[in-house]
N, C-alpha and C positions, 0 to 999 in steps of 0.2 A: 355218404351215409347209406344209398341203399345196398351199395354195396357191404357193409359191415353188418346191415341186419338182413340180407338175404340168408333165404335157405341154406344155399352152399356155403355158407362162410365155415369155416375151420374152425371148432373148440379147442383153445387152448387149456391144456391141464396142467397142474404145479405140483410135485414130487421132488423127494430127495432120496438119491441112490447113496448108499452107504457102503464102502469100499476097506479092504485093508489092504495097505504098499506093504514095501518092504522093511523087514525086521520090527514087525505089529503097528506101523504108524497107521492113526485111523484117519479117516478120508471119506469127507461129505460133497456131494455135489448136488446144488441145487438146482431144477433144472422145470424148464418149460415150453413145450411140446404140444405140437397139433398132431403129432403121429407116436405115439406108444412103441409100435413096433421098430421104428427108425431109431428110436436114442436105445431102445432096449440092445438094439445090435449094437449101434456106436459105442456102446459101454462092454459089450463082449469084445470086440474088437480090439480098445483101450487094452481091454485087460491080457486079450490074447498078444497084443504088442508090445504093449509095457510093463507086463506083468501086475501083481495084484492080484487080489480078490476082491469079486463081491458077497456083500458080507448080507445075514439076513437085518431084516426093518429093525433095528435098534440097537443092534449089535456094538455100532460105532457112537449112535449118537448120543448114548445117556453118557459118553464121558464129555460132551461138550455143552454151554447153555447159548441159548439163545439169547443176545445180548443189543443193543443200540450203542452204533458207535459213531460220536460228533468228532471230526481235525478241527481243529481252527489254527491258521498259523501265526507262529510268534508273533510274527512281525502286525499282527492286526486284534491282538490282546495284552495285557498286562496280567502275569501270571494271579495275584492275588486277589484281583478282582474277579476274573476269569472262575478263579474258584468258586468263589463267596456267592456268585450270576450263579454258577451249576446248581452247587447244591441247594440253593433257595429252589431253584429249578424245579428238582428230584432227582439231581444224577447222583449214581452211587459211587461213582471213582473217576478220580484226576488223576492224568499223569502226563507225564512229558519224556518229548524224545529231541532231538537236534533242533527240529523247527516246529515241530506242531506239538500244542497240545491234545492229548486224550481225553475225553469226556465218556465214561462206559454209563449208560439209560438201564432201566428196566426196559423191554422191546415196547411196552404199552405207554410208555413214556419219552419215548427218543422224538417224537414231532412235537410237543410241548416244548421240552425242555430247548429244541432247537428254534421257535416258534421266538421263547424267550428271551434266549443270546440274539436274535435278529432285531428285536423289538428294542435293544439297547443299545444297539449299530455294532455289534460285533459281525463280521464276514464269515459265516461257516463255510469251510472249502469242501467239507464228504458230510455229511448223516445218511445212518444206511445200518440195517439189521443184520448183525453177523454172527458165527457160532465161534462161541470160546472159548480153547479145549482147557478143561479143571486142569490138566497136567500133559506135560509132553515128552514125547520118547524122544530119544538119544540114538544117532545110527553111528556106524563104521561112514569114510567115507563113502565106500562103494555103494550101501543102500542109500544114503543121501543123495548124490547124482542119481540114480534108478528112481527114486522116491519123486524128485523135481521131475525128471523126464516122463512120469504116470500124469504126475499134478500139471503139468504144461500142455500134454496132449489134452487132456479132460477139461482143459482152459478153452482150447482152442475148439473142440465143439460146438456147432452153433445151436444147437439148445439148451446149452449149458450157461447157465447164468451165473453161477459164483462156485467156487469152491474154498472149503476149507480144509484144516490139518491140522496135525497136534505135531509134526516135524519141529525138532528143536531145533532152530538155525543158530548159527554163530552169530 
C-alpha cells in the first residue's frame, strides 16, 4: 500500500491510437501507459516495421461503436432461454457461433446484464467492452497476411491492451 500511494508511483494514462493497414483496413488499439513517450515510439516503430499508418483522433473510429460483449458456452446454456435472460437483461443482439453464444450490451450495460445471467447460474466464460466495426473491408490475400502481421505485432506490445479491426476474415 505505501508503496502505490507514494510520491514516485507512475500515472497510468488510457488512450486509443487510431491506425490504417493495408488496403484502408481501420485499426484501434487501446492502450495504457506510464510513459507517453515509450508507446508513442513503439507505435512508430510498429508502423515503420509493419507498415500502416497512423491516422489522426477519429479518423478510424467513428466507423466503429463501442459495444459489450458476453461468450457464454453452449454447453452451459440452453439457446432460448439464454435469449429470453438477455433481453429481459438489456442486451440488444444474440447470436451464435460453433460453441458460444454472443450477447452484444450497450457498454453501460454489459455488467448488469452479465450480473443477471450469473444470478441465474449461467457461467459467463468473457464480458468485456469491445469496438465493432459498422462495416469491414475486403483485402487481396497479400494485404490480409500484411494486415495480421501490423495487428500481431501491436498485440504484442506491452502497453497495448486490445486491439481491434474491421479486416474481413474468412
Amino acid at each position: 500500500i505505501k508503496k502505490a500511494t507514494s510520491a514516485d508511483q507512475a500515472d497510468f494514462v488510457e488512450f486509443t491510437y487510431e491506425l490504417y493497414g493495408y488496403g484502408g483496413v481501420g485499426i484501434i488499439a487501446d492502450v495504457m501507459t506510464d510513459n507517453k513517450n515509450r508507446i508513442s515510439s513503439d507505435m512508430r516503430i510498429a508502423t515503420n516495421k509493419k507498415g500502416g499508418t497512423i491516422a489522426n483522433p477519429g479518423a478510424v473510429a467513428f466507423n466503429f461503436d463501442r459495444k459489450g460483449v458476453i461468450q457464454v458456452s453452449k454447453k452451459n446454456a440452453i439457446e432460448d432461454e439464454l435469449f429470453l435472460l438477455a433481453t429481459d437483461a438489456g442486451a440488444e443482439d444474440f447470436d451464435s457461433t460453433d460453441e458460444m453464444f454472443i450477447i452484444t450490451t450497450p457498454p453501460d450495460q454489459l455488467f448488469n446484464v452479465k450480473e443477471k445471467l450469473e444470478q441465474k447460474g449461467i457461467k459467463v466464460e468473457e464480458a468485456e467492452l469491445q469496438m465493432i466495426p459498422k462495416n469491414y473491408v475486403e483485402c487481396d490475400p497479400e494485404n490480409v497476411k500484411a494486415n495480421l502481421e501490423l495487428i500481431e505485432y501491436l498485440e504484442a506490445l506491452d502497453d497495448v491492451d486490445a486491439v481491434f479491426h474491421n479486416l474481413k476474415m474468412e
